[in-house]
C-alpha positions as CSV (number, residue, x, y, z in Angstrom):
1,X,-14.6,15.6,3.6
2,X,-15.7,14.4,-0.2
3,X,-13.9,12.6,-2.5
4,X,-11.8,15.0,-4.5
5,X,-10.1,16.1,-1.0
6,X,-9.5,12.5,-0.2
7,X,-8.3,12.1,-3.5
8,X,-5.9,15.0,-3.4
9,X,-4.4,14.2,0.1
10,X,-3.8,10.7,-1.3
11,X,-1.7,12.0,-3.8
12,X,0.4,14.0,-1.5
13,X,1.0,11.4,1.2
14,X,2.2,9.1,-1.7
15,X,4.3,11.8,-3.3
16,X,5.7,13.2,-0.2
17,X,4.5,11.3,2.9
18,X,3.5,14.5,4.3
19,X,2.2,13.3,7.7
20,X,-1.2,15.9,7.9
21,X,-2.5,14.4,4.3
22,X,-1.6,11.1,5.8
23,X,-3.9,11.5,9.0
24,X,-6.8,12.7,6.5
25,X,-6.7,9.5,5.0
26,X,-7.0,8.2,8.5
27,X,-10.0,10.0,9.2
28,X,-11.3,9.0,6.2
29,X,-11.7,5.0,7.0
30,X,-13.6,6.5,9.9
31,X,-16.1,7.7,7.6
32,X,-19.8,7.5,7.4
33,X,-20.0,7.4,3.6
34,X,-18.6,4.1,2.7
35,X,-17.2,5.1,-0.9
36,X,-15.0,7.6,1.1
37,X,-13.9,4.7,3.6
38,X,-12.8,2.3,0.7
39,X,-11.3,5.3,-1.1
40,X,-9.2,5.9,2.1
41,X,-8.2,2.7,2.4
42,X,-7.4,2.2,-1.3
43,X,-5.0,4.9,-1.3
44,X,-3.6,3.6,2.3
45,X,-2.9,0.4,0.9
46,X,-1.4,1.9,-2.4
47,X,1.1,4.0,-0.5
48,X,2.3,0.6,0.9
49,X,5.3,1.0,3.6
50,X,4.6,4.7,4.4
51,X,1.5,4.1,5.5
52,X,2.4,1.1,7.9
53,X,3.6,3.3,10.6
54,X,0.9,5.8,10.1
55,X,-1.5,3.6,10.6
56,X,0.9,1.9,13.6
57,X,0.7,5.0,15.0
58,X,-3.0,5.9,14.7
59,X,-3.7,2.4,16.6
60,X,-1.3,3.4,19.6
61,X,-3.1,6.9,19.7
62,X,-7.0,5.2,19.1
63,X,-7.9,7.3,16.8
64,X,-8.8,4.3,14.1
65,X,-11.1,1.5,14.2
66,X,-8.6,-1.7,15.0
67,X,-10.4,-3.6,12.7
68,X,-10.0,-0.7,10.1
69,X,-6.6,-0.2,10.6
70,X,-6.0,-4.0,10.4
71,X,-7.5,-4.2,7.3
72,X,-5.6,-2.3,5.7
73,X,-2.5,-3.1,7.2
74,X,-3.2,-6.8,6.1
75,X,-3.5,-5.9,2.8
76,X,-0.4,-3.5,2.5
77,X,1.0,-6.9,3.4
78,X,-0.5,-9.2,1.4
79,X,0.7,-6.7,-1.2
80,X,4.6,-7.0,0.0
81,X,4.4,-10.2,0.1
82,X,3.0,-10.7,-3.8
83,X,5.2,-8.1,-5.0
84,X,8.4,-10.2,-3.3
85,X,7.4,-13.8,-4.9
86,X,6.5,-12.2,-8.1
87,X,10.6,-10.6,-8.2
88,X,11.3,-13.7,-7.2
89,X,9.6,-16.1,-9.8
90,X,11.1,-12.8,-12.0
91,X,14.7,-13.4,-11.0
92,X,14.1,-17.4,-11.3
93,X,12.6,-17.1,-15.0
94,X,15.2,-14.6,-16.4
95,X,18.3,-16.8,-14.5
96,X,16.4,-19.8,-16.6
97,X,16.3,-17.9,-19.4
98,X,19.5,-16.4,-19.8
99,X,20.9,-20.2,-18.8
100,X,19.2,-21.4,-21.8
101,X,20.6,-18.2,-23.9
102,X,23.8,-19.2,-22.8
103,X,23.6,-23.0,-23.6
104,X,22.1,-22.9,-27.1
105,X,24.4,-20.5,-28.4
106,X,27.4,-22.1,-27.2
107,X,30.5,-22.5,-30.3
């Protein structure tokens, strides 16, 4: 497996959460070529939600590295959890904002 395929099968189990490109990237944080390990788990992690109960999955089978898996997994939440606060802080700044709007152009 080299780089280009990871790359490529990344691309599709974002796109289409095709479940064959998904295992690929499985296999790939099983690699001996660290690059391709922290490519696979970049592109796990990026896919977010999809890959959640791939990775679920790959645990109950044992065909992953708990400690792999978990790493990822971690960070796909981490991620969920920055993306919520941030729409949250969002929602707060713009309900500020449009208060203030509303206030200082008042007749």
């Amino acid at each position: 497996m080299n780089a280009d395929y990871m790359l490529a099968c990344g691309v599709v189990w974002l796109k289409t959460a095709d479940p064959e490109a998904g295992w690929q990237l499985v296999e790939g944080l099983e690699s001996r070529d660290p690059a391709l390990c922290e490519l696979a788990q970049t592109l796990l992690v990026d896919s977010g939600e999809i890959s959640m109960g791939l990775l679920e999955s790959a645990l109950v089978a044992g065909v992953v590295n708990p400690n792999l898996a978990g790493t990822c997994m971690a960070e796909i939440l981490r991620t969920r959890q920055a993306r919520q606060m941030t729409a949250t802080e969002m929602n707060g700044h713009c309900t500020k904002a449009s208060l203030h709007w509303e206030l200082t152009h008042l007749d």
